[in-house]
C-alpha positions as CSV (number, residue, x, y, z in Angstrom):
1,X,-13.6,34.0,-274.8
2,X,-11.8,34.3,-271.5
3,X,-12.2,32.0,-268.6
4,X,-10.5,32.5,-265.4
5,X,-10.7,29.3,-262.7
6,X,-9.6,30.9,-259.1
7,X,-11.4,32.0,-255.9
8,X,-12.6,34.2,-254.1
9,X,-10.9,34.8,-251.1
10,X,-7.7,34.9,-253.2
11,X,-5.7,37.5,-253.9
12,X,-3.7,36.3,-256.5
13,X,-7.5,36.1,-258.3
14,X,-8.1,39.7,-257.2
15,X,-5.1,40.8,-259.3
16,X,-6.5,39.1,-262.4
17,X,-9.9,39.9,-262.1
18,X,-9.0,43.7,-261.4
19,X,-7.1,44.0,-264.3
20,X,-9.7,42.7,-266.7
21,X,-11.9,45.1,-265.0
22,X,-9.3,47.7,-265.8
23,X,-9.3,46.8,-269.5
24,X,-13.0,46.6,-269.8
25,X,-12.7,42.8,-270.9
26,X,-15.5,40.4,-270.5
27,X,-14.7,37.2,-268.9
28,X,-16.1,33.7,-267.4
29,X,-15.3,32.8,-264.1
30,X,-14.9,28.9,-262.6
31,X,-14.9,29.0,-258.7
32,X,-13.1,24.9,-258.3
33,X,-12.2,25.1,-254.9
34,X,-11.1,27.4,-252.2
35,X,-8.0,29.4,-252.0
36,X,-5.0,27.8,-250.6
37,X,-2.1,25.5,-250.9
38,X,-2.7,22.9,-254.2
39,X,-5.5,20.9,-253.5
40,X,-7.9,23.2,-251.5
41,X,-11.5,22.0,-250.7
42,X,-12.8,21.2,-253.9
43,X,-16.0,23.1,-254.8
44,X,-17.2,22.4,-257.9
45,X,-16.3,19.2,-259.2
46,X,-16.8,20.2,-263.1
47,X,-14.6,23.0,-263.0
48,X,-12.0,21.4,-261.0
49,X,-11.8,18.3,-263.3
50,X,-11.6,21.2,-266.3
51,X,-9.0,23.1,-264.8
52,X,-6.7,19.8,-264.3
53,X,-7.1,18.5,-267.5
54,X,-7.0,21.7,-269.4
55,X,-4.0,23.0,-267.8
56,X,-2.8,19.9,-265.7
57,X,-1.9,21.5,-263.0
58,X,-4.1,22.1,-259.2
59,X,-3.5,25.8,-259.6
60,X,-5.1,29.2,-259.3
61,X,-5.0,31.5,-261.1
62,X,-5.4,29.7,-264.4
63,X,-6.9,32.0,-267.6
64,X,-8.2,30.3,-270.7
65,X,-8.0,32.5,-273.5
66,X,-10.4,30.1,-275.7
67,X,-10.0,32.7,-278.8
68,X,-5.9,32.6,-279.3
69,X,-5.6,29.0,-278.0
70,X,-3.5,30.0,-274.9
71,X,-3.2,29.4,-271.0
72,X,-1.8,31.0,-268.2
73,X,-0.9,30.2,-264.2
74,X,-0.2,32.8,-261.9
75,X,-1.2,36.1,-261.5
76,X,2.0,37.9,-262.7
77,X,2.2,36.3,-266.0
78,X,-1.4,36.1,-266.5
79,X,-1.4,40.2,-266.1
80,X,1.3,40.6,-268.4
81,X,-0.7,38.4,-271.0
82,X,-3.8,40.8,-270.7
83,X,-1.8,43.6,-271.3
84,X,0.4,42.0,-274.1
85,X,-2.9,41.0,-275.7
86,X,-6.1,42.7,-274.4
87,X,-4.7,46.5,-273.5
């Protein structure tokens, strides 16, 4: 399973989520706060909590691919993973 923790109103999340799109790949998404510099208004306290302590970091983009055990932050290397893996 995929999960994907970004937002919204960013486009750094558009580029992700389009590309799954593109490759016809199902996906979960985490919305854990809003777009902007690290530490943005927190949203969801669950997901934000999941997001530090899976990937330790206050960033989005972040993909979970549950199913190989891997993790990626930002868009451009997260992209390249879904091709590497899901195209």
């Amino acid at each position: 399973m995929l999960e994907l923790y970004q937002a919204e109103g960013c486009p750094h999340s558009t580029e992700v989520r389009e590309k799954l799109t593109e490759l016809g790949v199902s996906y979960v998404v985490h919305n854990p706060r809003l777009t902007g510099d690290e530490g943005g208004d927190v949203l969801n306290g669950q997901a934000h909590a999941e997001l530090t302590a899976i990937g330790g970091e206050d960033s989005i983009p972040f993909l979970v691919d549950t199913a190989r055990e891997e993790t990626r932050y930002e868009s451009e290397a997260i992209v390249d993973y879904l091709e590497d893996h899901y195209a």
